[in-house]
PQR file with spaces between the fields and no chain letter, atoms N, CA, C, O and H, PARSE charges and radii, in Angstrom:
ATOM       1  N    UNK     1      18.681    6.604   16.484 -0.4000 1.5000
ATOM       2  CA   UNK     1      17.746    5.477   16.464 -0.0000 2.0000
ATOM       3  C    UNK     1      17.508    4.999   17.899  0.5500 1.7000
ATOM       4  O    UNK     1      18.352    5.066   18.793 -0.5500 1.4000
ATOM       5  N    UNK     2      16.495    4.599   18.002 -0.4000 1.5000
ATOM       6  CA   UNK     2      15.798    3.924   19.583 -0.0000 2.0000
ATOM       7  C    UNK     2      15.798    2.914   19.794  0.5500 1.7000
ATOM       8  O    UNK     2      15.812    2.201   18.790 -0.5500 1.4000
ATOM       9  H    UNK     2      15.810    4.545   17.277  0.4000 1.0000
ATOM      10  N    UNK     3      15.788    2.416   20.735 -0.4000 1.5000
ATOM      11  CA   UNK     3      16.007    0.873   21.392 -0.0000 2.0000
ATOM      12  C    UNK     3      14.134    0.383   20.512  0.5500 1.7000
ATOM      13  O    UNK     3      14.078   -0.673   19.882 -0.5500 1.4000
ATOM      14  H    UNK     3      15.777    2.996   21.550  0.4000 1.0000
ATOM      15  N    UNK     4      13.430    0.875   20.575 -0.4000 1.5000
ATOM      16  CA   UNK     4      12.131    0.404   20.407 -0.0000 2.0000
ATOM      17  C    UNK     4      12.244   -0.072   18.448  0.5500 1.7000
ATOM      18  O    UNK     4      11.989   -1.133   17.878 -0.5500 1.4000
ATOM      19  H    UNK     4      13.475    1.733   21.087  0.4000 1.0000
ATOM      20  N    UNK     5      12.631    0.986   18.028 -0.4000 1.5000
ATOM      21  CA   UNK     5      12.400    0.751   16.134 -0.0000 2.0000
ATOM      22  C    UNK     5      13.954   -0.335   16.170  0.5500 1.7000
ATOM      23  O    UNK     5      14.020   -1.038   15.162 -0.5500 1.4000
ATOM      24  H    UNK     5      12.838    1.848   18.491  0.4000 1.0000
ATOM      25  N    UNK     6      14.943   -0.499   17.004 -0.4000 1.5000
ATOM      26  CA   UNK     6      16.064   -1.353   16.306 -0.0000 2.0000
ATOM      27  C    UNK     6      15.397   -3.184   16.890  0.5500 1.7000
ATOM      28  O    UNK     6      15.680   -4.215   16.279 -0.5500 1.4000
ATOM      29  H    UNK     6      14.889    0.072   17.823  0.4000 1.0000
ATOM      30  N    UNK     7      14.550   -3.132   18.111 -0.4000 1.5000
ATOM      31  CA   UNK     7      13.844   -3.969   18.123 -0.0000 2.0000
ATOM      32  C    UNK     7      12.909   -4.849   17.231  0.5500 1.7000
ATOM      33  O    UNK     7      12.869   -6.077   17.151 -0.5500 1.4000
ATOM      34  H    UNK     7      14.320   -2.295   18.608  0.4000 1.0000
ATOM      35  N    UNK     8      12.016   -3.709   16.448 -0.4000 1.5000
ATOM      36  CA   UNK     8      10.975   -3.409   15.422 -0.0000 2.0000
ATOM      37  C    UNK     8      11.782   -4.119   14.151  0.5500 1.7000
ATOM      38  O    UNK     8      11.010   -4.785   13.460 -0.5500 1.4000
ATOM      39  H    UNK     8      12.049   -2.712   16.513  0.4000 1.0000
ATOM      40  N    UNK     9      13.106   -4.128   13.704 -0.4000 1.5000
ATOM      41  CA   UNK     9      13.595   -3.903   12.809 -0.0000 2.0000
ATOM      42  C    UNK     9      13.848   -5.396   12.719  0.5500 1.7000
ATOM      43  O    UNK     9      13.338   -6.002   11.776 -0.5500 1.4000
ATOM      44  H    UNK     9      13.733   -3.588   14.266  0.4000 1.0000
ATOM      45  N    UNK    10      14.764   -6.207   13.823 -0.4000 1.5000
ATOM      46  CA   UNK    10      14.805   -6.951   14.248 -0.0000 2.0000
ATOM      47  C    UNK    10      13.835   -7.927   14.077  0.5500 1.7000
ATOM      48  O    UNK    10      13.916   -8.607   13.054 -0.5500 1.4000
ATOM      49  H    UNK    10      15.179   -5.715   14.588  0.4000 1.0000
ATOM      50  N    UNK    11      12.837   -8.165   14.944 -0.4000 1.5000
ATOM      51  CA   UNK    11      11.718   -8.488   14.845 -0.0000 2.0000
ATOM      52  C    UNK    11      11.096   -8.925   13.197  0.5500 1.7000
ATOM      53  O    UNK    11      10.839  -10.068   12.818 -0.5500 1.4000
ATOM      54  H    UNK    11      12.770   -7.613   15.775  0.4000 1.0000
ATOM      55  N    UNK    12      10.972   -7.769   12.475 -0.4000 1.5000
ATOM      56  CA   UNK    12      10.550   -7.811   10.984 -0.0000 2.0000
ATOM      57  C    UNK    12      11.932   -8.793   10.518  0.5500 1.7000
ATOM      58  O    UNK    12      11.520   -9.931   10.293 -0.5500 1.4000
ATOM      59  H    UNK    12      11.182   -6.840   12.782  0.4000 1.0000
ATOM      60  N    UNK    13      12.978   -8.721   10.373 -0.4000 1.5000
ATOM      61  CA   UNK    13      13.871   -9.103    9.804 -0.0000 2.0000
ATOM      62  C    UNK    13      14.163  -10.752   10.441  0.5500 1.7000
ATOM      63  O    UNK    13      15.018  -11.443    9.889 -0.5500 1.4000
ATOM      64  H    UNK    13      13.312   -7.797   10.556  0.4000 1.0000
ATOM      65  N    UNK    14      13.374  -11.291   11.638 -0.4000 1.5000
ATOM      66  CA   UNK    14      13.493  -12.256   11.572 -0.0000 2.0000
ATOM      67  C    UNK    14      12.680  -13.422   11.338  0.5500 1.7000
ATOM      68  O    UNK    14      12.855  -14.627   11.153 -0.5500 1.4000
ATOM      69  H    UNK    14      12.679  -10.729   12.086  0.4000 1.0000
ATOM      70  N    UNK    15      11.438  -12.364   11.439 -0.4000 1.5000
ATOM      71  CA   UNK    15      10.415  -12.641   10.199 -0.0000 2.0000
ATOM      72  C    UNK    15      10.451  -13.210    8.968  0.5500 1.7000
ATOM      73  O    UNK    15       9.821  -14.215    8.636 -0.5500 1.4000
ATOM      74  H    UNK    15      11.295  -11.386   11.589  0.4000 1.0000
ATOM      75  N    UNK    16      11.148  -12.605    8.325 -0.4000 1.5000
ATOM      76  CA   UNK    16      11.301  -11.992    7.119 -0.0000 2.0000
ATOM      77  C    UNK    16      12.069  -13.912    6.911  0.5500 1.7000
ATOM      78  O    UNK    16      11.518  -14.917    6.460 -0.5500 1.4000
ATOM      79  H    UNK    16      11.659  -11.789    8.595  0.4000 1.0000
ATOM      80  N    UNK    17      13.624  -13.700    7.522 -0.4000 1.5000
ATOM      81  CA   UNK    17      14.283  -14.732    7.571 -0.0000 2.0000
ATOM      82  C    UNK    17      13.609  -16.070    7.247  0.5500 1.7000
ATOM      83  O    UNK    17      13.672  -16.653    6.165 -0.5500 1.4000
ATOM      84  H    UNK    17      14.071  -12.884    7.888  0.4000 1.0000
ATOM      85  N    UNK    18      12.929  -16.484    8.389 -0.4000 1.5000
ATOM      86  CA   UNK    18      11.945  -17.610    8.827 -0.0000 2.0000
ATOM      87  C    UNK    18      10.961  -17.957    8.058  0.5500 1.7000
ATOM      88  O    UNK    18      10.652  -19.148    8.075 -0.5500 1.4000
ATOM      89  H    UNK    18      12.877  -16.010    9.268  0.4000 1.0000
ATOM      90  N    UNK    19      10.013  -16.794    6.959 -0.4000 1.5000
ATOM      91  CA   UNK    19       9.921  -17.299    5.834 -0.0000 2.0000
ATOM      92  C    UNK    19      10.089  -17.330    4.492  0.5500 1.7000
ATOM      93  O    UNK    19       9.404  -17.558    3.495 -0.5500 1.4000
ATOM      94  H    UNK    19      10.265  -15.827    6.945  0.4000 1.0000
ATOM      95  N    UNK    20      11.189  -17.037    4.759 -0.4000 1.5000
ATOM      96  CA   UNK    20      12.094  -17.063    3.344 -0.0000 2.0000
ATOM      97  C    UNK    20      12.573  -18.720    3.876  0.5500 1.7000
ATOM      98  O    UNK    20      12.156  -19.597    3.120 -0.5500 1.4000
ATOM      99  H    UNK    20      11.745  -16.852    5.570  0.4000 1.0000
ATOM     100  N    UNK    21      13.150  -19.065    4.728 -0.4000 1.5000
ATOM     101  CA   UNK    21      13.981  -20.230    5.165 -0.0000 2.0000
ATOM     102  C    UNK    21      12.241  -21.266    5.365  0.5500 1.7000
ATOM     103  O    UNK    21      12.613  -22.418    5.587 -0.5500 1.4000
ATOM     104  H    UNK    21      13.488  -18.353    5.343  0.4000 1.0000
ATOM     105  N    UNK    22      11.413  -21.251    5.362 -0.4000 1.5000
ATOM     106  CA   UNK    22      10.544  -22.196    5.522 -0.0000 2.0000
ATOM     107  C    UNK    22       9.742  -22.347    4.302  0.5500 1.7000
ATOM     108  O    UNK    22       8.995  -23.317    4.172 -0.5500 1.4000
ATOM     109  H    UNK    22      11.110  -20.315    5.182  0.4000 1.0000
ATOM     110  N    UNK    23       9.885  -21.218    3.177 -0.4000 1.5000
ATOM     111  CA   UNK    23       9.657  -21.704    1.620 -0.0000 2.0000
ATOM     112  C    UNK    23      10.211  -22.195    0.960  0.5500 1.7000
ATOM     113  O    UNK    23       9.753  -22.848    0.022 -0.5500 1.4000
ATOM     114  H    UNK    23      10.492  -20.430    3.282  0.4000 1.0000
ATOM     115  N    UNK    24      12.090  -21.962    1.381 -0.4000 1.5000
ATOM     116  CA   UNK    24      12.875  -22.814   -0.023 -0.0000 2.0000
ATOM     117  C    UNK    24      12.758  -24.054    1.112  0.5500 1.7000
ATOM     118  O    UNK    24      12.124  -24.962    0.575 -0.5500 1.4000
ATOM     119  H    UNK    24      12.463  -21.431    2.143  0.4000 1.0000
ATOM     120  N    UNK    25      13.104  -24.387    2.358 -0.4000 1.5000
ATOM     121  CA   UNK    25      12.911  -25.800    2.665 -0.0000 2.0000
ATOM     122  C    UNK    25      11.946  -26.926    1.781  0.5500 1.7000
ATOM     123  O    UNK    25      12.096  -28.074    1.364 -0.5500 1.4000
ATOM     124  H    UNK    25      13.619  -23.649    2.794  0.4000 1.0000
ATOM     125  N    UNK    26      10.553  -25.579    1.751 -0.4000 1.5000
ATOM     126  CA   UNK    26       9.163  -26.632    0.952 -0.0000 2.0000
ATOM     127  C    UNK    26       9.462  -26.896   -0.322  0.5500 1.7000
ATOM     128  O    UNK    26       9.191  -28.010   -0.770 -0.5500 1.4000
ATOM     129  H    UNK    26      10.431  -24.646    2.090  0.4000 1.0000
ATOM     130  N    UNK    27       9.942  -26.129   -0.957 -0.4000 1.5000
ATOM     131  CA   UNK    27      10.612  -26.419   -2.160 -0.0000 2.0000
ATOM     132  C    UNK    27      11.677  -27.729   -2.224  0.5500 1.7000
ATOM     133  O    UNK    27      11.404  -28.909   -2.445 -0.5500 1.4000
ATOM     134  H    UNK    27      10.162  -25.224   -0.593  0.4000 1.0000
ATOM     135  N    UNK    28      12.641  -27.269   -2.024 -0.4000 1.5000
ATOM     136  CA   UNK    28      13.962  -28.246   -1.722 -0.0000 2.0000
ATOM     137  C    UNK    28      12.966  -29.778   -1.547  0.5500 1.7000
ATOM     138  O    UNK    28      12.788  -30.590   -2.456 -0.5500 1.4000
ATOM     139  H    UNK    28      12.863  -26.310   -1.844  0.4000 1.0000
ATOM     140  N    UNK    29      12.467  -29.870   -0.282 -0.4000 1.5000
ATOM     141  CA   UNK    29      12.018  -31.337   -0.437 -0.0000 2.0000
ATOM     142  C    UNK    29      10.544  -31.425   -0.636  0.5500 1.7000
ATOM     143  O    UNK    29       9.736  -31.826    0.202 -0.5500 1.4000
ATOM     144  H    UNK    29      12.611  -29.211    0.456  0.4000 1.0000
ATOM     145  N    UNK    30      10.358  -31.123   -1.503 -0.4000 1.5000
ATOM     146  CA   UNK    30       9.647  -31.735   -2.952 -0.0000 2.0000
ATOM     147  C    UNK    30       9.648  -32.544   -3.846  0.5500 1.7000
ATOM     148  O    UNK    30       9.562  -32.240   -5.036 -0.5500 1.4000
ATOM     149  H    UNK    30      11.014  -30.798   -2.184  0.4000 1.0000
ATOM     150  N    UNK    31       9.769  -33.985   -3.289 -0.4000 1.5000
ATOM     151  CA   UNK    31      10.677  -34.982   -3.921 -0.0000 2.0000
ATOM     152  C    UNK    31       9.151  -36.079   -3.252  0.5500 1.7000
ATOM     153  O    UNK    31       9.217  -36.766   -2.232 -0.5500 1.4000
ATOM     154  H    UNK    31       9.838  -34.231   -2.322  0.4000 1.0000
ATOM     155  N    UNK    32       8.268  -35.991   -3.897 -0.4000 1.5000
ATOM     156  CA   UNK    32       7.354  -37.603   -3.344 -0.0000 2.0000
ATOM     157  C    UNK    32       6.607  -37.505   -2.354  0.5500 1.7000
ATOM     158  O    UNK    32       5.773  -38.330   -1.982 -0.5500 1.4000
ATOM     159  H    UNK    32       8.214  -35.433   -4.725  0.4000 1.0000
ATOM     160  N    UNK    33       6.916  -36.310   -1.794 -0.4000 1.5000
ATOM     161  CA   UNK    33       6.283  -36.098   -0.698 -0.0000 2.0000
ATOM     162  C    UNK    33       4.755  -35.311   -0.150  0.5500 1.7000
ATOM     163  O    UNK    33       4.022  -35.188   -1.131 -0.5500 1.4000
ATOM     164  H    UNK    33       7.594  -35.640   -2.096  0.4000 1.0000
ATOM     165  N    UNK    34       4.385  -35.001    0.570 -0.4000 1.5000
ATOM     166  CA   UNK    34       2.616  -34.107    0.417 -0.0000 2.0000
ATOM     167  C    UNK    34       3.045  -32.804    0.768  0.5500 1.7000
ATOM     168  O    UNK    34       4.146  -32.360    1.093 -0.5500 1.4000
ATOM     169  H    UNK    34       4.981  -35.101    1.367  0.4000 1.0000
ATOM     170  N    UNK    35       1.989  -32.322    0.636 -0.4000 1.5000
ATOM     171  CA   UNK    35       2.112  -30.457    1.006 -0.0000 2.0000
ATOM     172  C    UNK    35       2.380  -30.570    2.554  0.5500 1.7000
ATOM     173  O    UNK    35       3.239  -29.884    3.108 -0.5500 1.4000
ATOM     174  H    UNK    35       1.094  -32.683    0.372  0.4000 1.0000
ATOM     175  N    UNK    36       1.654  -31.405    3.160 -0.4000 1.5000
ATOM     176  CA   UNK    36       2.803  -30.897    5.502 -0.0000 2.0000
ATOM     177  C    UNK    36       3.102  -32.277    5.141  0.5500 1.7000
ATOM     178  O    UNK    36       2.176  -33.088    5.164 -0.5500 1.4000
ATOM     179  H    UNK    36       0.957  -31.962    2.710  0.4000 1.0000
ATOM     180  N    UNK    37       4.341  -32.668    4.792 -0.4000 1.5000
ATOM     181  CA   UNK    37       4.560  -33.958    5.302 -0.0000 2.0000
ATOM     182  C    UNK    37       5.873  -34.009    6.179  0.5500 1.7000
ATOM     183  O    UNK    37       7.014  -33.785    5.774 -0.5500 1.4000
ATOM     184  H    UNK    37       5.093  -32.009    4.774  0.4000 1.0000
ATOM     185  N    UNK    38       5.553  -34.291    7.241 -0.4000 1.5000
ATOM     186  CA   UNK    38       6.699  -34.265    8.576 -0.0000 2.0000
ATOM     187  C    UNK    38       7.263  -35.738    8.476  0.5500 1.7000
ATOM     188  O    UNK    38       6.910  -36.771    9.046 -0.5500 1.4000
ATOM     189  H    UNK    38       4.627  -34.474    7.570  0.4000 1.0000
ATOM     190  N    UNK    39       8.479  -35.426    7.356 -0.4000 1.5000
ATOM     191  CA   UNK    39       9.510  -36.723    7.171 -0.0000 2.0000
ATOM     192  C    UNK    39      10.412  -36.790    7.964  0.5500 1.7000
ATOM     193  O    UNK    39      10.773  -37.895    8.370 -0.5500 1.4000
ATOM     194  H    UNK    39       8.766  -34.587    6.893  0.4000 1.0000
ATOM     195  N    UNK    40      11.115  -35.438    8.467 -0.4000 1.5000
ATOM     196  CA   UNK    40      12.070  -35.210    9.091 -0.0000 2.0000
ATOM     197  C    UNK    40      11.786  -34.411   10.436  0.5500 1.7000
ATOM     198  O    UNK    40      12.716  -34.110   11.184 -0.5500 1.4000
ATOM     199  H    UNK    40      10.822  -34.540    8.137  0.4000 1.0000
């Protein structure tokens, strides 16, 4: 494997992370609040 695709891989996977972790956040606080509401 190459420095370029473990980059690539990387890259996708922290992707990947960031919105997985920025949909259950929207979920989770879903409590009263609007679709962008910057409570916190």
């Amino acid at each position: 494997m190459d420095i370029q695709s473990i980059i690539a891989y990387i890259l996708v996977a922290g992707a990947v992370v960031f919105l997985v972790k920025k949909f259950f956040f929207k979920k989770k606080k879903k409590d009263g609040c609007g679709d962008d509401c910057g409570c916190h």
